[in-house]
C-alpha positions as CSV (number, residue, x, y, z in Angstrom):
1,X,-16.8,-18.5,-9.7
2,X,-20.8,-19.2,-9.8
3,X,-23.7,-16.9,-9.2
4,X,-23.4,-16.7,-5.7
5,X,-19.8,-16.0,-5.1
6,X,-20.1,-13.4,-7.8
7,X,-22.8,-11.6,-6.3
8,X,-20.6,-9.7,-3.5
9,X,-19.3,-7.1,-4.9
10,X,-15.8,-5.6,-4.3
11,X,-17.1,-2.3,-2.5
12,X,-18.9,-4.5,0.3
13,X,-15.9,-6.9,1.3
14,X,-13.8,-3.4,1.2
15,X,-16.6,-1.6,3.4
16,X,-16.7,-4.9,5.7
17,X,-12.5,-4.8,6.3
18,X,-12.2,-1.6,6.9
19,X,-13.8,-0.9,10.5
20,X,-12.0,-3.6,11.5
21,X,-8.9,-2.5,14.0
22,X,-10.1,1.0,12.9
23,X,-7.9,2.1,16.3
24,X,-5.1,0.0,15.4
25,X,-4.9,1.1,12.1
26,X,-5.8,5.1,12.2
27,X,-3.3,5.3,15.9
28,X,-0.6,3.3,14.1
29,X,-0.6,4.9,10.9
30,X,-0.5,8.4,13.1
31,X,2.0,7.4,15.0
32,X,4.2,5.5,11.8
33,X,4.1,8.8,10.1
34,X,5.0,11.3,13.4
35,X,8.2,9.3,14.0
36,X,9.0,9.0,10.2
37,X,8.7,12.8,9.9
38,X,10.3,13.4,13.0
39,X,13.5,11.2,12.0
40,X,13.3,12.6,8.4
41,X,13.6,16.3,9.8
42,X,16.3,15.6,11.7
43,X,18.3,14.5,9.1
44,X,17.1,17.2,7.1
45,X,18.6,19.9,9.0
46,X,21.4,17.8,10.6
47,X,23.4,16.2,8.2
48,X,26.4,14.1,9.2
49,X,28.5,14.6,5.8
50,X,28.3,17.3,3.7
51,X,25.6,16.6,1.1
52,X,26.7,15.7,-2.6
53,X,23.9,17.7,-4.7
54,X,22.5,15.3,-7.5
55,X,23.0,15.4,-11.2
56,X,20.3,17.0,-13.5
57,X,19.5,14.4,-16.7
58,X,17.7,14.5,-19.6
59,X,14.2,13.8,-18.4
60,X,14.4,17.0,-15.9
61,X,15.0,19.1,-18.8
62,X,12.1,17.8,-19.9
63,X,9.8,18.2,-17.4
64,X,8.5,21.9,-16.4
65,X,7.8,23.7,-13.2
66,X,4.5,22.7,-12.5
67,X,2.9,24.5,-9.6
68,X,-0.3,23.1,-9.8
69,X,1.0,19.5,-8.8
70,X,1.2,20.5,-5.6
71,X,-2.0,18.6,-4.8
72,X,-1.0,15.4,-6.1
73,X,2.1,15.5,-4.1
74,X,0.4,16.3,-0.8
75,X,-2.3,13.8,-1.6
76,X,0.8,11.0,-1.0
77,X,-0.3,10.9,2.8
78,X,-3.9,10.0,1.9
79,X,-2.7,7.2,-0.3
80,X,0.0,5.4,2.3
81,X,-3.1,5.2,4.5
82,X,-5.4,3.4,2.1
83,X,-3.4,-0.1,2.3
84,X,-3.8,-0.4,6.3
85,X,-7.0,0.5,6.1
86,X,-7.8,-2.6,3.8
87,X,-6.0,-5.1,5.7
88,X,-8.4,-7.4,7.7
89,X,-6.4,-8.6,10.3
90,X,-3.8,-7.9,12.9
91,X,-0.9,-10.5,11.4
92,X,-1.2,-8.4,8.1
93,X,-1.4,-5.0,9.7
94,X,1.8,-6.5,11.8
95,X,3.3,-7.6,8.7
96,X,2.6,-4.2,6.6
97,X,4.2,-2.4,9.5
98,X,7.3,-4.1,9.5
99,X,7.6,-3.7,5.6
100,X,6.7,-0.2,5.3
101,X,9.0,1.0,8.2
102,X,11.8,-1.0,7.0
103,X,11.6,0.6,3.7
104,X,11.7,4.1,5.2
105,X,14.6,2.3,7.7
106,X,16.5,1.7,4.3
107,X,15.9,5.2,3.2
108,X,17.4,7.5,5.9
109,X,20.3,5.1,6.7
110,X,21.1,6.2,3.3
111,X,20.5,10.0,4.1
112,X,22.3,9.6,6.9
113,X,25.6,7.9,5.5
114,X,25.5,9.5,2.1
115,X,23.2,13.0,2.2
116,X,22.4,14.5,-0.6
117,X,20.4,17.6,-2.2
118,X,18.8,18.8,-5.3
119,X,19.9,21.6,-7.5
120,X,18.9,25.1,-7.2
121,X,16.3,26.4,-9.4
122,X,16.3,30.0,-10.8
123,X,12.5,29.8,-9.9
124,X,11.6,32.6,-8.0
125,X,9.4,31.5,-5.6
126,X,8.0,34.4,-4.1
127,X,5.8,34.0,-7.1
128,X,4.7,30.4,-6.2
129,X,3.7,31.2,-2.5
130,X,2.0,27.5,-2.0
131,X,5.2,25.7,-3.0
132,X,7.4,28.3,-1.2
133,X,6.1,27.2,1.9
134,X,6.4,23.4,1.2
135,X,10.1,24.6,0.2
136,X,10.7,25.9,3.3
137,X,9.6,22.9,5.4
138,X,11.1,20.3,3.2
139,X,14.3,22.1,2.0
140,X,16.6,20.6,-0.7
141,X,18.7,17.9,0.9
142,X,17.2,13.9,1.8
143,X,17.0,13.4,-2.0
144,X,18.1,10.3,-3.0
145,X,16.3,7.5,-2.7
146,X,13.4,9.9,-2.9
147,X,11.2,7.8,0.3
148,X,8.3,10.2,-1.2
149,X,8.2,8.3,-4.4
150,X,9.3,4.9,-2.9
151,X,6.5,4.8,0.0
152,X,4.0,5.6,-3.1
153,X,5.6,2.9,-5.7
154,X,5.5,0.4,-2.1
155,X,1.2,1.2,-1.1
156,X,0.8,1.2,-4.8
157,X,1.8,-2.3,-5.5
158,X,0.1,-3.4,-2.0
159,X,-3.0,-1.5,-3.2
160,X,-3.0,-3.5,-6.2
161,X,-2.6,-6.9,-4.6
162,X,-5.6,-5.9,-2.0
163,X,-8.3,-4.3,-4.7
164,X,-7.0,-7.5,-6.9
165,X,-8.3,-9.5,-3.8
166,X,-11.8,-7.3,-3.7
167,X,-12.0,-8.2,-7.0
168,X,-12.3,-4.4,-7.9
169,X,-13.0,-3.8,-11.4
170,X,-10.4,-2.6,-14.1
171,X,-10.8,1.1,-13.8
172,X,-9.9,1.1,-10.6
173,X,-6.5,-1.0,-10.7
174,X,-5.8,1.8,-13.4
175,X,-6.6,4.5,-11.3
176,X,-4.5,3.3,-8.7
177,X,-1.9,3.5,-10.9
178,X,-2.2,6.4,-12.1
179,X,-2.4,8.5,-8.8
180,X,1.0,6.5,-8.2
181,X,2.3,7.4,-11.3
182,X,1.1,11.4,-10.5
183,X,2.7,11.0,-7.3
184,X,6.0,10.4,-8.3
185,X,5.7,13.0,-11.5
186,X,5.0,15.6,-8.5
187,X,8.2,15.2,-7.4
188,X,10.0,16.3,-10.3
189,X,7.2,19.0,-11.6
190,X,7.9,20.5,-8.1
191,X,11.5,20.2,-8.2
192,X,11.7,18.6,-5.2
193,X,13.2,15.9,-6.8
194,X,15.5,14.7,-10.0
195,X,15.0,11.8,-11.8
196,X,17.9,9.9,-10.2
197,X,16.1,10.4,-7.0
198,X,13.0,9.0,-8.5
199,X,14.2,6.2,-10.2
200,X,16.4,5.0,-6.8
201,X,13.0,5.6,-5.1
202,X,11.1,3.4,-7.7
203,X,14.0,0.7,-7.1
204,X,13.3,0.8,-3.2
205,X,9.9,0.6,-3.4
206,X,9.4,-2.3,-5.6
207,X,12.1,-4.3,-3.6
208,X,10.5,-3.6,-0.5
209,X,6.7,-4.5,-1.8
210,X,7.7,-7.4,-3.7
211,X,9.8,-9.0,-0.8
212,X,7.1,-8.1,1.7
213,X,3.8,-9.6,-0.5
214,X,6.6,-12.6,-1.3
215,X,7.7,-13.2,2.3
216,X,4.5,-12.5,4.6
217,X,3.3,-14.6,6.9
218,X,-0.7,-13.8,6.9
219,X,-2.1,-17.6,6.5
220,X,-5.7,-18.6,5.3
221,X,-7.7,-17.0,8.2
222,X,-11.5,-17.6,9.0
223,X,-12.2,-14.5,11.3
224,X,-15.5,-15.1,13.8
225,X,-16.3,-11.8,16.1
226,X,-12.7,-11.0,17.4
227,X,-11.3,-14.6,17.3
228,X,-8.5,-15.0,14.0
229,X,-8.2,-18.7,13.7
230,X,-5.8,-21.0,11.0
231,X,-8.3,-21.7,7.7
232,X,-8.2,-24.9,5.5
233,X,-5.6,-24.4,2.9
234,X,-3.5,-21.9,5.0
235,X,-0.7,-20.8,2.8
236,X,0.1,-18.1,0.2
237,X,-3.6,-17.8,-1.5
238,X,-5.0,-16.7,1.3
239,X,-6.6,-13.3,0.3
240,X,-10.0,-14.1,-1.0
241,X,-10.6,-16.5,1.6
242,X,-10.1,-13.8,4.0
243,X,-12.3,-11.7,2.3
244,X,-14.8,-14.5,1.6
245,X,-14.9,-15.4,5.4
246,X,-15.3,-12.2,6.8
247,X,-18.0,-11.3,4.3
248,X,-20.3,-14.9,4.9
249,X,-19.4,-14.0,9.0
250,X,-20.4,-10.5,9.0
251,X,-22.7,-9.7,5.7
252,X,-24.7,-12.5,5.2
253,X,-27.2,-12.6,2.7
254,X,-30.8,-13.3,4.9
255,X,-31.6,-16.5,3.3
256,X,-32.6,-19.8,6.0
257,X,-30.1,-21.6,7.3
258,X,-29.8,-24.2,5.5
259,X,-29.6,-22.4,1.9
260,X,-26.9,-20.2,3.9
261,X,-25.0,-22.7,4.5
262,X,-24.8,-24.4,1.3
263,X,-24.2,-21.2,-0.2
264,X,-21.2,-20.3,1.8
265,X,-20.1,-23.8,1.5
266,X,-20.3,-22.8,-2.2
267,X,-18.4,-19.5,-2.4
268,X,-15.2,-20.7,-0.3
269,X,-14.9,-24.0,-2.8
270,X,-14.9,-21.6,-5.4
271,X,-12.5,-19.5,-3.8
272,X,-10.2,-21.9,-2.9
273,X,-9.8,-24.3,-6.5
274,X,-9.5,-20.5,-7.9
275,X,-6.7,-19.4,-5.6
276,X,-4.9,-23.2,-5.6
277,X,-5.4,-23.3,-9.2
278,X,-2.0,-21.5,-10.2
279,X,0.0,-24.0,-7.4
280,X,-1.6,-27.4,-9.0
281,X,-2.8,-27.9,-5.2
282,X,-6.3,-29.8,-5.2
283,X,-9.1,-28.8,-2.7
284,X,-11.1,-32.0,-1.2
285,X,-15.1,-30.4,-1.7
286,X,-15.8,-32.4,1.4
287,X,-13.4,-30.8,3.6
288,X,-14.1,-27.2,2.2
289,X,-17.9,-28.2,3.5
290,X,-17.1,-29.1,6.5
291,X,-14.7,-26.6,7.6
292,X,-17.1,-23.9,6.8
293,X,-20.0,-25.3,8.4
């Protein structure tokens, strides 16, 4: 990518997407989580088969109590929120949606058909009154596929596709994964999970990401005000694109028109031999030009 391009950098195109749909996104997400929790509680208390308590292993033996995890596993329902917010339009808000709730779908079918529960501790947890309480909302059954560590594993690997798309720097793809990584460690530091029920939950939420970021149906967009409208290339690299269109539409950069315009004209050629590189697919200079014009 040249000067120009390189000159945006990944914090700006994130500030840029996120006020867009802010209602869609913050009511939806609301809502999404109400009706999950709602759902999830009634199974919790209501089972339908008596619940088969899951198997200690090796690796829970190996893990101790940890009380002071607590905030890393609360923390999960900041992190599911960060994906939404970093979606620029309504087709991949749509598209998230349907993925995310279909995971959780998959989840408490399974708590409904086949409940299950984690062992008793001998922790005595009048001692730990923080995780007492979180014990007695979220008792011990609805453990396996543990949804807690699937919906992380699932906006983890969408967070990583978006901050890829930002072009965020190293540090943060790592940090990304390593609240992920503390997310699903909280589970079993808290003993509100075994490792069976994390492992299941890792399974889930990598199907569910990779079949959603393989199967999604968010073309190449150029996004003008409120109007979403099919881009040049439209197809599976349409990410930076996005990003690039919504940044040359709604940032700028203050120079005349004409230098604008041959600037932008640059950054989306860039963009797009970049992103059709990896398909062999070439880009026509001319028709990048005159389709951002």
């Amino acid at each position: 990518m040249n000067e120009n391009s390189q000159q945006t950098p990944w914090y700006r195109q994130a500030v840029v997407v996120i006020p867009r749909h802010v209602y869609l996104k913050s009511i939806g997400t609301t809502l999404f989580i109400s009706l999950f929790f709602g759902a999830y509680f009634y199974l919790l208390k209501d089972p339908a088969y008596p619940p088969t308590v899951m198997p200690r292993t090796l690796l829970d033996h190996l893990i101790g109590f940890q009380p002071l995890a607590l905030p890393i596993y609360l923390s999960l329902w900041v992190y599911v929120s960060l994906p939404p917010a970093l979606l620029a339009t309504r087709r991949e808000l749509y598209d998230y949606g349907v993925a995310i709730a279909g995971t959780c779908l998959v989840g408490l079918i399974i708590f409904y058909f086949w409940p299950t529960a984690v062992p008793a501790s001998h922790i005595d947890w009048a001692h730990y009154p923080d995780v007492d309480f979180l014990k007695s909302m979220d008792a011990s059954g609805n453990a396996c596929p543990s949804l807690h560590v699937a919906t992380a594993v699932f906006s983890g690997i969408w967070l990583y596709y978006l901050l890829r798309r930002f072009g965020a720097p190293l540090w943060i793809l790592i940090f990304n994964w390593v609240w992920c990584i503390g997310i699903a460690y909280s589970t079993l530091a808290l003993r509100q999970h075994v490792a069976v029920d994390v492992l299941a939950g890792l399974t889930l939420g990598v199907l569910a990401a990779y079949l959603s970021l393989r199967l999604r149906s968010t073309p190449l967009v150029e996004i003008s005000g409120d109007i979403e409208r099919p881009f040049l290339g439209a197809g599976r690299c349409g990410g930076s694109a996005v990003v690039a269109t919504i940044w040359k539409n709604e940032v700028g950069s203050g120079l005349p028109a004409q230098e604008e315009n041959t600037r932008q004209n640059s950054m989306t050629q860039d963009l797009m031999q970049q992103c059709h590189a990896d398909m062999a697919i070439p880009v026509n200079p001319d028709e990048v030009g005159d389709e951002t014009m």
